[in-house]
C-alpha positions as CSV (number, residue, x, y, z in Angstrom):
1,X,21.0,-43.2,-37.1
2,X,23.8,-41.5,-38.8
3,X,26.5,-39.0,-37.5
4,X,28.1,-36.4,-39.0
5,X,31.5,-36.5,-39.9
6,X,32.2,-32.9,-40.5
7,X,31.8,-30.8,-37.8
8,X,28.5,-28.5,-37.9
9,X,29.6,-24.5,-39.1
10,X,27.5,-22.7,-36.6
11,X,27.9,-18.9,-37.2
12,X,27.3,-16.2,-34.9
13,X,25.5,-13.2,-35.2
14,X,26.8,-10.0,-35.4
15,X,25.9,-7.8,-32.8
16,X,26.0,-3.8,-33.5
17,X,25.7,-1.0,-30.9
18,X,23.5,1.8,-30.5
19,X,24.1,4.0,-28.4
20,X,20.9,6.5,-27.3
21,X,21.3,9.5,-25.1
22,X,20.1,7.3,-21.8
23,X,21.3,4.0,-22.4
24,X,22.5,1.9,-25.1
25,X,21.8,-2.2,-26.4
26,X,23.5,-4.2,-29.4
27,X,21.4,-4.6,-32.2
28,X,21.3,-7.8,-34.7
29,X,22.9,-6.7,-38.0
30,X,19.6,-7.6,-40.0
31,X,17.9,-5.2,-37.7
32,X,20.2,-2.1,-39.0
33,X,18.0,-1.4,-42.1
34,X,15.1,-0.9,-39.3
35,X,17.0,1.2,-37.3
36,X,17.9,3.4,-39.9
37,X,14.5,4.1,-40.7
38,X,13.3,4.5,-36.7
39,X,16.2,7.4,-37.4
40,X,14.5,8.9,-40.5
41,X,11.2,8.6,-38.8
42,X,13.0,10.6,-35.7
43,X,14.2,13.1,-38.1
44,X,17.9,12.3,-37.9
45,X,20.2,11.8,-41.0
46,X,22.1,8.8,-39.7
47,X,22.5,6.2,-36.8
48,X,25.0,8.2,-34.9
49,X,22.4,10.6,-34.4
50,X,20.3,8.8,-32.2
51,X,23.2,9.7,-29.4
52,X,20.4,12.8,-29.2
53,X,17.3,10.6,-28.4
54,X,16.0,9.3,-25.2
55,X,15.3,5.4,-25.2
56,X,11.6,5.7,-24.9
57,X,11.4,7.6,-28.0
58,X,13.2,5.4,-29.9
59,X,11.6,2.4,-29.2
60,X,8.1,4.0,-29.2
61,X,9.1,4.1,-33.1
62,X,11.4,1.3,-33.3
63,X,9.7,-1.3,-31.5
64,X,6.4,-1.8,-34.4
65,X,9.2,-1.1,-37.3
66,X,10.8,-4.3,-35.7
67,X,7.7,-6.6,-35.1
68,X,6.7,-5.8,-38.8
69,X,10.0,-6.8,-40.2
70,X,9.5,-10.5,-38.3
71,X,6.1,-10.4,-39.1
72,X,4.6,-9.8,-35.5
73,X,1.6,-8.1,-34.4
């Protein structure tokens, strides 16, 4: 078996908020694209925005946007 001499780079992933008019959670920065669409799809120009929509709105759209982009059903 052979060990590594280097140590392993593990990188974290960045974690952005979004905040909703009843709540808030961090999003994955890959998932921003997503969410910017769930905001077109809501009507709303940008991400700040969604500081007008409940949380059940927006992951009534969000939620299916997501599982597409990973491929989920």
């Amino acid at each position: 078996m052979k060990t590594q001499a280097e140590p392993i780079d593990i990188k974290e992933d960045i974690m952005i908020p979004i905040y909703l008019s009843n709540g808030s959670f961090e999003a994955n920065e890959e998932l921003i694209h997503v969410i910017q669409r769930t905001a077109l799809v809501l009507g709303l120009s940008t991400v700040n925005d969604l500081r007008a929509v409940t949380e059940e709105a927006f992951f009534e759209i969000f939620t299916p946007l997501m599982n597409a982009h990973y491929g989920l059903k």
